[in-house]
C-alpha positions, -999 to 999 in steps of 0.1 A, spaced: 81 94 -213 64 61 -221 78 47 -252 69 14 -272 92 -18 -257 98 -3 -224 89 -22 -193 78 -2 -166 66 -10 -128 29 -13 -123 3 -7 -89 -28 -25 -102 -58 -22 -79 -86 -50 -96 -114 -39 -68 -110 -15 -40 -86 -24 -15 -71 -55 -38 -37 -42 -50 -10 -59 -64 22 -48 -85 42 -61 -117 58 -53 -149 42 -40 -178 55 -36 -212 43 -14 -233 37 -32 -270 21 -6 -294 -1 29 -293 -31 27 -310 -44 69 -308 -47 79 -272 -44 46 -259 -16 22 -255 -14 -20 -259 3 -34 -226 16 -70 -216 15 -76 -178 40 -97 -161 39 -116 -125 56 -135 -103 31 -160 -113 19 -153 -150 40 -141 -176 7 -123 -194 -19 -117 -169 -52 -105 -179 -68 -82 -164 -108 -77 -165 -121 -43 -181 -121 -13 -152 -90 -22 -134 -68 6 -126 -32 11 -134 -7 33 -118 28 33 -139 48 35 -109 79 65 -111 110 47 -107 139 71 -127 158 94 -107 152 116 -133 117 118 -122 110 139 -95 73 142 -94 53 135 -64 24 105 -81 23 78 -100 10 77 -138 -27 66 -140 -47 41 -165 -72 21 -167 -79 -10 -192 -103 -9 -217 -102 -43 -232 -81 -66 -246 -71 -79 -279 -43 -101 -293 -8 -85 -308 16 -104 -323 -1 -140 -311 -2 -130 -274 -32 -110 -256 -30 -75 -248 -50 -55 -225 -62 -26 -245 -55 10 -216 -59 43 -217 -36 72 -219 -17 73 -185 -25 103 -169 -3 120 -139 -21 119 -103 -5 139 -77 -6 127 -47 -7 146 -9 -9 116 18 -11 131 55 -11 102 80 -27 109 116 0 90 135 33 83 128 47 47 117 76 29 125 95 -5 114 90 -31 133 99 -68 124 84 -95 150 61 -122 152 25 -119 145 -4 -141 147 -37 -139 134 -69 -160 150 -100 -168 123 -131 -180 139 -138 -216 128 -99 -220 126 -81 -243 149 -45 -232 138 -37 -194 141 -16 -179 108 14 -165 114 26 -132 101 55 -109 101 48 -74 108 59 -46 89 53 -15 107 31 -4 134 15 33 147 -5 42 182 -39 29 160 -24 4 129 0 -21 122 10 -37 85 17 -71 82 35 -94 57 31 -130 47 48 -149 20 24 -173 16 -11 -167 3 -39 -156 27 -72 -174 33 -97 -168 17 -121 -153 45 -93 -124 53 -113 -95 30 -109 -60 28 -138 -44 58 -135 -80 79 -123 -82 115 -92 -100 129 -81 -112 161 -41 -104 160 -14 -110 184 16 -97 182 50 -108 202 63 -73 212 94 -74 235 70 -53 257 50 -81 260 21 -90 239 -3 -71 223 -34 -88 208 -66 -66 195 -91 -66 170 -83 -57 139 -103 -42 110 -87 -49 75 -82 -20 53 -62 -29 26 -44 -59 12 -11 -55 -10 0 -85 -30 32 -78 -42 36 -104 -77 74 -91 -81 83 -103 -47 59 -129 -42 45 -119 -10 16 -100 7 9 -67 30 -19 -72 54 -29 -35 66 -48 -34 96 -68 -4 117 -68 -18 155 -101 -10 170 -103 -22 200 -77 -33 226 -73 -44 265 -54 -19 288 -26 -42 290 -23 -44 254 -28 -10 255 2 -5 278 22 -25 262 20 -7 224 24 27 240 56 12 254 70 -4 225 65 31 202 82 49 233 111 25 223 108 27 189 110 62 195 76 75 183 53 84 213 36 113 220 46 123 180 27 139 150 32 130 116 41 168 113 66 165 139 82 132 126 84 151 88 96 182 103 129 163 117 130 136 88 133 173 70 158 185 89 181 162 89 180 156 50 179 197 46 147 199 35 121 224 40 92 215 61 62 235 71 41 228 99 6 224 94 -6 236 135 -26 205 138 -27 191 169 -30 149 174 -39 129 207 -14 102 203 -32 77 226 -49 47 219 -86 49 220 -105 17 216 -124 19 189 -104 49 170 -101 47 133 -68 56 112 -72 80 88 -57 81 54 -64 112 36 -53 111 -1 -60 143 -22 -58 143 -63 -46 179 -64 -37 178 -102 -44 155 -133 -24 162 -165 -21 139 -196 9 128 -214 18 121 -250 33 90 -255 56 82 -288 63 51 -297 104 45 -300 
């Protein structure tokens, strides 16, 4: 499957919640492990300190299995005059994701306030659920947004505004496309607020929905089977309410990989 030359799409997570994608190239096999070059928007070799992980993203239609390939690096060493970063055998993760609430697109305004900050910094936001909201900013974010920090956000809804605190979960930067996803949990929120989301998911058509129920129809209409799991979700907004994200490893296999 991966074969010497190739170029392949790449998650890289360098600490947790710090993810970012790009291109690697696979440049030799030395046993079990392989010799990759990692390419950005910004670097045409990055290098990447020992531990980080790599997930060889599936991208062939060919493909069908449900995970990405993972790796981790090793080291790094130099291969025909350029540095290499020295990984392990990718090994397949499967992955189950079950999301408490249901997400839909949404692209408006957003605004986030950082104490000490006169100017607030303006987003895009992505998508948005009953208890989170993704953002997206093509410019680089300061420095004091971190994974575990808390936000003041705003967002111009045509409900009418919704502004809560935030609690950063996870931060995407995208090399390839030169831009980054701000995920947020909303903790805390002011009834009006809080009327005003439950009114913009009514009209974005996912109130009062499950996850289960929004796969069971997405199944449906693509002819595909879905099972419901009988859980039962209160769909409100509760101030303080955390989004979970379960992910489950059910299997781990390795693969060989020839050289071409």
């Amino acid at each position: 499957m991966f074969q010497k030359g190739k170029a392949y799409k790449v998650k890289v997570e360098t600490s947790p919640g710090e993810v970012g994608f790009g291109r690697a190239t696979i440049v030799d096999k030395i046993g079990e492990k392989i010799l990759v070059q990692l390419k950005t928007s910004r670097e045409s070799n990055k290098v990447l300190p020992k531990g980080t992980r790599l997930w060889f993203v599936n991208e062939a239609s060919e493909n069908t299995f449900n995970g990405m390939w993972a790796s981790s690096v090793q080291g790094a060493q130099l291969h025909g005059g350029r540095t290499s970063l020295v990984c392990s055998a990718p090994r397949l993760e499967a992955l189950l994701q079950r999301r408490r609430t249901p997400r839909a697109s949404l692209d408006v305004g957003a605004r986030i306030h950082l104490d000490g900050e006169i100017a607030d910094f303006l987003l895009r936001t992505q998508d948005i659920s009953s208890s989170g909201i993704a953002l997206v900013s093509q410019t680089d974010l300061p420095p004091n947004i971190e994974v575990g920090e808390s936000l003041q956000i705003t967002i111009d809804a045509k409900t009418g505004a919704i502004s809560s605190t935030s609690r950063v979960i996870r931060i995407e930067r995208n090399w390839l496309a030169n831009k980054t996803v701000l995920g947020l949990e909303m903790t805390y929120m002011e009834d009006q607020s809080s009327d005003n989301l439950m009114k913009l998911l009514a009209l974005l058509g996912i109130e009062g929905k499950t996850c289960e129920e929004e796969n069971a129809a997405s199944g449906k209409l693509f002819g595909w089977k879905s099972g419901q799991r009988g859980e039962k979700e209160d769909m409100s907004l509760v101030k303080g309410k955390e989004n979970q994200e379960i992910v489950e490893n059910t299997e781990s296999s390795s693969v060989d990989i020839e050289p071409k």
